[in-house]
MARRODREN-471508 format. One line per 3 residues: for each residue x negated, y negated, z negated of C-alpha. Coordinates in nm, 4 decimals. Each point is the difference from the previous one (the first is absolute). Example, Ala and Ser with C-alpha at 12.3 -4.5 7.8 and 13.67 -1.06 7.14 Angstrom:
# MARRODREN-471508
-1.2300 0.4500 -0.7800; -0.1370 -0.3440 0.0660 .
# end
This chain:
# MARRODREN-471508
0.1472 -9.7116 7.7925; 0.1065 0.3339 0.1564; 0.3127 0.1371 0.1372 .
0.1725 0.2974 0.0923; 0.2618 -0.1170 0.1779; 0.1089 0.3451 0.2187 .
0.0679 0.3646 -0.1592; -0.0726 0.1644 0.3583; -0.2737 0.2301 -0.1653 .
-0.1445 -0.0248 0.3934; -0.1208 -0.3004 -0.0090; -0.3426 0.0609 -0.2383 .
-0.1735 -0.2978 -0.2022; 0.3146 -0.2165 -0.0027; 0.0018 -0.0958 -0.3372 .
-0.3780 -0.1590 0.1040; 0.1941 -0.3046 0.2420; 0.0264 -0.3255 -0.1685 .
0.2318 -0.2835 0.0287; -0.2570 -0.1792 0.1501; 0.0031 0.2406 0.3093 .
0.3354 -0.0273 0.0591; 0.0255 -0.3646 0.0104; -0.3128 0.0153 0.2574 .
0.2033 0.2388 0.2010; 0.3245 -0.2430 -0.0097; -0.1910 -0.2834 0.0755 .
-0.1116 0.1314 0.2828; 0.3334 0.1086 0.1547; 0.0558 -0.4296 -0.0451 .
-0.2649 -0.0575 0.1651; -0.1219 0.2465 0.2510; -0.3598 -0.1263 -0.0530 .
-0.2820 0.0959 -0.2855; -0.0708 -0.3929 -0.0096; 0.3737 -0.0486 -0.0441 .
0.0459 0.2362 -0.2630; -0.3220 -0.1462 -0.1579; 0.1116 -0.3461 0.0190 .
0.3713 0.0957 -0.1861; -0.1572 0.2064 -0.2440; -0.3706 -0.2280 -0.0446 .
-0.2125 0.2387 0.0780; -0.2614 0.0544 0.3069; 0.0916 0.1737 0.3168 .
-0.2474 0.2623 -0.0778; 0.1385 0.0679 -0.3542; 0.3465 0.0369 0.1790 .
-0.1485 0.2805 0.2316; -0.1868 0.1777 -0.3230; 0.2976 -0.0053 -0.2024 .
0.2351 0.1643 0.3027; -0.2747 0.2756 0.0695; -0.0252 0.0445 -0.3406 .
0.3958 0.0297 -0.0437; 0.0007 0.2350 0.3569; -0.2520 0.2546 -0.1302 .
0.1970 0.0308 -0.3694; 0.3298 0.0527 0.2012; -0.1643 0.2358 0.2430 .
0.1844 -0.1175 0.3408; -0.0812 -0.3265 0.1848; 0.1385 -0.3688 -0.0713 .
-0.1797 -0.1650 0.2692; -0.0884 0.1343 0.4079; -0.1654 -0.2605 0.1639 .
0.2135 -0.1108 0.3612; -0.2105 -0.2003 0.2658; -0.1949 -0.2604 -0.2135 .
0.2272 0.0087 -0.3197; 0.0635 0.2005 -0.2662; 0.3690 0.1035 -0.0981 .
0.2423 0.2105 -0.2013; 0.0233 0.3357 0.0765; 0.3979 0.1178 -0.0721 .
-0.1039 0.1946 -0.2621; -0.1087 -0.3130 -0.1941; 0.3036 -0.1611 0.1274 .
0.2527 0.2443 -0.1524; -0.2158 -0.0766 -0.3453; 0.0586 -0.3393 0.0471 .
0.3369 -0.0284 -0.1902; -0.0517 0.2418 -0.2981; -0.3509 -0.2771 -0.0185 .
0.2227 -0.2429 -0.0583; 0.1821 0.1241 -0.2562; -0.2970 0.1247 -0.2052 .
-0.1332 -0.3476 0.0695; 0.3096 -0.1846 -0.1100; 0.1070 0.1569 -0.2783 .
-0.3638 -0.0173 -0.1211; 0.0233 -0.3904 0.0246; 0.3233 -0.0180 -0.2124 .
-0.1505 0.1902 -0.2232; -0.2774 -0.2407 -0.0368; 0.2381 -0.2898 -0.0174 .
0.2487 0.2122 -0.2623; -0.3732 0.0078 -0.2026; -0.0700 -0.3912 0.0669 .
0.3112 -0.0598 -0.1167; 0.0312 0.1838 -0.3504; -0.3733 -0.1741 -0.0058 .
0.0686 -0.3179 0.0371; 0.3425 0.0602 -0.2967; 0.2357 0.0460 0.2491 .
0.3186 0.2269 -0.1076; 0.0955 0.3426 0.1254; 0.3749 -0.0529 0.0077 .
0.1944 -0.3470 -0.0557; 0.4159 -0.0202 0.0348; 0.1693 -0.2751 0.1411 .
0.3661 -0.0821 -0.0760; 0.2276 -0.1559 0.3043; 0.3681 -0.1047 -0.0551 .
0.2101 0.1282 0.2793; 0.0671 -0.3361 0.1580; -0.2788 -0.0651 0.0923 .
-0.0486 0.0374 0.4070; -0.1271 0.3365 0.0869; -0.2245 -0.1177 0.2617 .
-0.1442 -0.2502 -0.2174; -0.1106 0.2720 -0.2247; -0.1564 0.1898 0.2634 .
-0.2089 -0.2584 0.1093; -0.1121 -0.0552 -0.3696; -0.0815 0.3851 0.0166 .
-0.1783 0.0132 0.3011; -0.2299 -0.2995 -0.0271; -0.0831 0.1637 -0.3916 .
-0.1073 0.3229 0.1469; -0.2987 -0.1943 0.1881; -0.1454 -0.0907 -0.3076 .
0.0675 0.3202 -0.2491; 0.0400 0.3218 0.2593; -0.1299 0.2466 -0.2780 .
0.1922 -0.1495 -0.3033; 0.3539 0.1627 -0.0632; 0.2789 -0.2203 -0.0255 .
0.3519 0.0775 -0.1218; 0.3288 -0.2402 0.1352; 0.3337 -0.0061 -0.1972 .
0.3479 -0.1511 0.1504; 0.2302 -0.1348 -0.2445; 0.2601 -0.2654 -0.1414 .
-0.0133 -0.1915 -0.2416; -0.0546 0.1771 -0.3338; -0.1868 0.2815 0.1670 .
-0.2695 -0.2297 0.0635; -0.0193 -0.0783 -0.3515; -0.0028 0.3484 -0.1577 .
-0.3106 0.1033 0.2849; -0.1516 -0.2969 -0.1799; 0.0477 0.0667 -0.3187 .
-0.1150 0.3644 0.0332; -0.3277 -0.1275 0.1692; 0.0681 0.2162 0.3036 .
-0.0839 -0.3499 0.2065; -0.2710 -0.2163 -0.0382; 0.2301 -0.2899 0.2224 .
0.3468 -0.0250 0.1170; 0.1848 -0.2369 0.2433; 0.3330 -0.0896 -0.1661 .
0.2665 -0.2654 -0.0467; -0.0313 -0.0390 -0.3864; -0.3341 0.0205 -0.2083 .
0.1089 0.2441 -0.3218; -0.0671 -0.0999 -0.3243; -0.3800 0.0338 -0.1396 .
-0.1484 -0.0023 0.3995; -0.1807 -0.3081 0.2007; 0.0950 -0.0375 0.3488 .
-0.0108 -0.2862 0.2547; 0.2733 -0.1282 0.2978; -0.0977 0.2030 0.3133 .
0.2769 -0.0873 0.2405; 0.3999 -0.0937 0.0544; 0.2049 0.2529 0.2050 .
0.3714 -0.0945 0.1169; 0.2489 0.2654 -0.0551; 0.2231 -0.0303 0.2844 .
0.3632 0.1461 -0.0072; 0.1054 0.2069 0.2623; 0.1840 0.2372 0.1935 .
0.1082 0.1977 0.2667; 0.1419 -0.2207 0.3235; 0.2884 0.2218 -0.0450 .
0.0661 -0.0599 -0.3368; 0.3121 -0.1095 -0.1206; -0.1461 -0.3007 -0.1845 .
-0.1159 -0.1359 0.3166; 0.3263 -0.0066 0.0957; 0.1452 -0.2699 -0.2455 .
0.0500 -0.3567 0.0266; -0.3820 -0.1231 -0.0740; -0.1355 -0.1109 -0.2369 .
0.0394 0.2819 -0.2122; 0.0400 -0.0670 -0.4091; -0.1220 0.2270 -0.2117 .
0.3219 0.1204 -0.1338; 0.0488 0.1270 0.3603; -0.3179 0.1724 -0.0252 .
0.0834 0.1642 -0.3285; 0.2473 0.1528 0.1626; -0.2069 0.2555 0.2027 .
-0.2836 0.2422 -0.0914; -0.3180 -0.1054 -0.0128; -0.3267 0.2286 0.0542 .
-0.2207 -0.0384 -0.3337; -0.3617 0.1790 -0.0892; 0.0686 0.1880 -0.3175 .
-0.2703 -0.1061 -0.2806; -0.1544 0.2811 -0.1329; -0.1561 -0.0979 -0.3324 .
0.0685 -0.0080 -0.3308; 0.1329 -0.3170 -0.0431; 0.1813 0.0011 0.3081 .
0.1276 -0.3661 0.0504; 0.1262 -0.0774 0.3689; 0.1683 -0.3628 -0.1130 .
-0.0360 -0.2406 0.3147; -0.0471 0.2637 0.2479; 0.3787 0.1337 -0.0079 .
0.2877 -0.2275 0.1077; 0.2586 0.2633 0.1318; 0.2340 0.1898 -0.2221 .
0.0615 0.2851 0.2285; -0.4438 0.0609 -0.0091; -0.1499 0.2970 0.1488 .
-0.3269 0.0941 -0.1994; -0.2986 0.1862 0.2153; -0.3719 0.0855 -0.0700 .
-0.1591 -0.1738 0.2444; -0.0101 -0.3131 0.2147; -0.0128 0.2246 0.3196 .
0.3697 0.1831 -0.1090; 0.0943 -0.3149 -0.0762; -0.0564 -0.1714 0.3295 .
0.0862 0.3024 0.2015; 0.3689 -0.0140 -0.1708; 0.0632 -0.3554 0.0893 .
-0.1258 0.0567 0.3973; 0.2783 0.2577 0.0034; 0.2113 -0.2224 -0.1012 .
0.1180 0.1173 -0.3485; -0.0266 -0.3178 -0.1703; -0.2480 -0.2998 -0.0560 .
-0.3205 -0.0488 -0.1783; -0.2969 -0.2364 -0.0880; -0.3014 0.0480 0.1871 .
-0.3398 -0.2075 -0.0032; -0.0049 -0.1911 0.3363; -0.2878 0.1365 0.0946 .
0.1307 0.3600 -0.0432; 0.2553 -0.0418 0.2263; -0.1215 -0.2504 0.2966 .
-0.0088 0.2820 0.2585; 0.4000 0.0792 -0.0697; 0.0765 -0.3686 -0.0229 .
-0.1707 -0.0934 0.3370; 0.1987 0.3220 0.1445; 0.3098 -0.0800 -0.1157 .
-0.0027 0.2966 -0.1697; 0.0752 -0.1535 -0.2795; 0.1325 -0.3480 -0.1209 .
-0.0040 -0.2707 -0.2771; 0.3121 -0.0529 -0.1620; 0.1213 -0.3159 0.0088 .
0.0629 -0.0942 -0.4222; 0.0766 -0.3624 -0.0590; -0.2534 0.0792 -0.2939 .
-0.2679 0.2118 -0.0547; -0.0797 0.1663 0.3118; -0.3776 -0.0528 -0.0248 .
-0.1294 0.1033 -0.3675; -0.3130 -0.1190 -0.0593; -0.2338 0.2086 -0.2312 .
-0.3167 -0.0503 -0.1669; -0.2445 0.3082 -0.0240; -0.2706 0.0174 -0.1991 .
-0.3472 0.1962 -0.0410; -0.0290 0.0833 -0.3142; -0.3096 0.1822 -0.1635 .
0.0019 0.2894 -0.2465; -0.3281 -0.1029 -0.1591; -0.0955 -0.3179 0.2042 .
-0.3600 -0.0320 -0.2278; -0.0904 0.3676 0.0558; 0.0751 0.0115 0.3472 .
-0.2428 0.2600 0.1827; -0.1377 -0.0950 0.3248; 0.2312 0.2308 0.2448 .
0.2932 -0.1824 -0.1621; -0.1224 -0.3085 -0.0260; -0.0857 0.0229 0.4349 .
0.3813 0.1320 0.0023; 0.1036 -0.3180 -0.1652; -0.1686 -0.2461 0.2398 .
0.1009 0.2060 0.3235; 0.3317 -0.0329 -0.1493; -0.0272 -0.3756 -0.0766 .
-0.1608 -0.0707 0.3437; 0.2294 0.1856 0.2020; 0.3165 -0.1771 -0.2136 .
-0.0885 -0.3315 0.1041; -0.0512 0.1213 0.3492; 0.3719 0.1324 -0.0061 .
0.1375 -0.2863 -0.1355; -0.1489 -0.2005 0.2637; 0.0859 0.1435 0.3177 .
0.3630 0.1497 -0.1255; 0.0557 -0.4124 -0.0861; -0.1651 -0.0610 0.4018 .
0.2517 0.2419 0.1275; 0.3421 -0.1339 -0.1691 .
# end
């Protein structure tokens, strides 16, 4: 294969350098040697040194002037080295982007996450995905409750992690979070005779994620008359550290303000820990493609891993 890769109309016969050059040259920046570069890239010392010249000559300046006994980069190479890279890289994920469609893999899956879930629980899910499907675009929804359930429903994600599994779907237990009432330090509730009922708690506002779908159904998340409704978990959490009233987090959302003090558990006779169940559940679990189905055991793996050390740490 041949590639232009620069428009400087200078530089004559580029479109005549191959990949294959310019992974010779980077391997042997790594190495520094023709038998290094030969033993990274499998080839003989000799064919390392043909390929270079070869490369030099189409370029028309020098990669290599030889210092002492050794051979090395000349800076011209070196400030070549980087755009090399990139040509060489993106021609890899391109490659892989081909394997993948190959081998039945999708172009795009969506995944569904209810908002209680820990944020950096998700990222981790994220980030150890992205090892195995760099090329393969994937799309990530926040929600509550019946949001989760229309995304479904409309087949704009292939899985979800949520607390209920709607009507018509399959989806097995992935992992109990504690919601954990809180507050400001400051807060007047913390100022009462503990333990707190939950008439007394009624009595001031409490910090809610608005569900956005169609069948919006927040029973069990609400306790306080006097709610305020937001759009996301991080409003949410940022209204209760400034002390405008309490909320439910998931523990592990909110360990870094707890071991600060920047926030604290309220101290209900009942119901200051609310256990939930979340679930994933599976759009289409028998036609699940193979990018979704490595999302779903990254997802399972990693749950299990949560649940353990988060029950090592209480």
């Amino acid at each position: 294969m041949y590639i232009d890769i620069f428009s400087n109309k200078d530089l004559v016969n580029m479109n005549r350098t191959t990949l294959e050059q310019w992974r010779c040259l980077l391997a042997f920046a790594e190495a520094g040697t023709y038998a290094g570069a030969g033993a990274i890239l499998h080839k003989t010392p000799s064919s390392v040194f043909q390929t270079l010249s070869r490369l030099s000559a189409l370029l028309g300046i020098e990669l290599l002037v030889v210092s002492g006994r050794r051979s090395k980069l000349t800076d011209q190479a070196r400030a070549l080295l980087h755009r090399a890279e990139l040509l060489v890289q993106e021609f890899a994920d391109l490659e892989k982007l081909a394997d993948d469609f190959a081998g039945g893999w999708e172009a795009e899956i969506g995944l569904a996450v209810e908002s209680i879930f820990p944020g950096p629980w998700l990222d981790q899910i994220l980030h150890d995905f992205s090892q195995h499907a760099r090329a393969l675009r994937l799309q990530v929804y926040e929600g509550v409750l019946s949001r989760i359930d229309d995304l479904l429903h409309r087949q704009q994600v292939v899985l979800a992690i949520a607390p209920r599994i709607p009507a018509g779907f399959i989806g097995e237990p992935l992992l109990q979070i504690d919601l954990l009432a809180v507050a400001h330090p400051d807060h007047p509730l913390h100022q009462l005779q503990t333990p707190l009922t939950m008439h007394e708690l009624a009595a001031h506002r409490q910090f809610v994620i608005r569900d956005e779908g169609s069948r919006a159904d927040s029973a069990g998340w609400q306790q306080a008359e006097k709610r305020w409704t937001v759009s996301s978990f991080t409003r949410s959490k940022a209204a209760v550290l400034a002390g405008l009233g309490f909320g439910r987090f998931a523990a592990a959302s909110i360990a870094t303000e707890l071991r600060s003090g920047q926030l604290r558990l309220l101290p209900l006779r009942e119901g200051a820990s609310m256990p939930v169940q979340l679930y994933l559940v599976y759009a289409d679990r028998d036609h699940l493609g193979p990018g979704a189905a490595e999302l779903a055991a990254t997802i399972r793996r990693l749950a299990d891993q949560f649940s353990r050390d988060f029950a090592t740490r209480k």
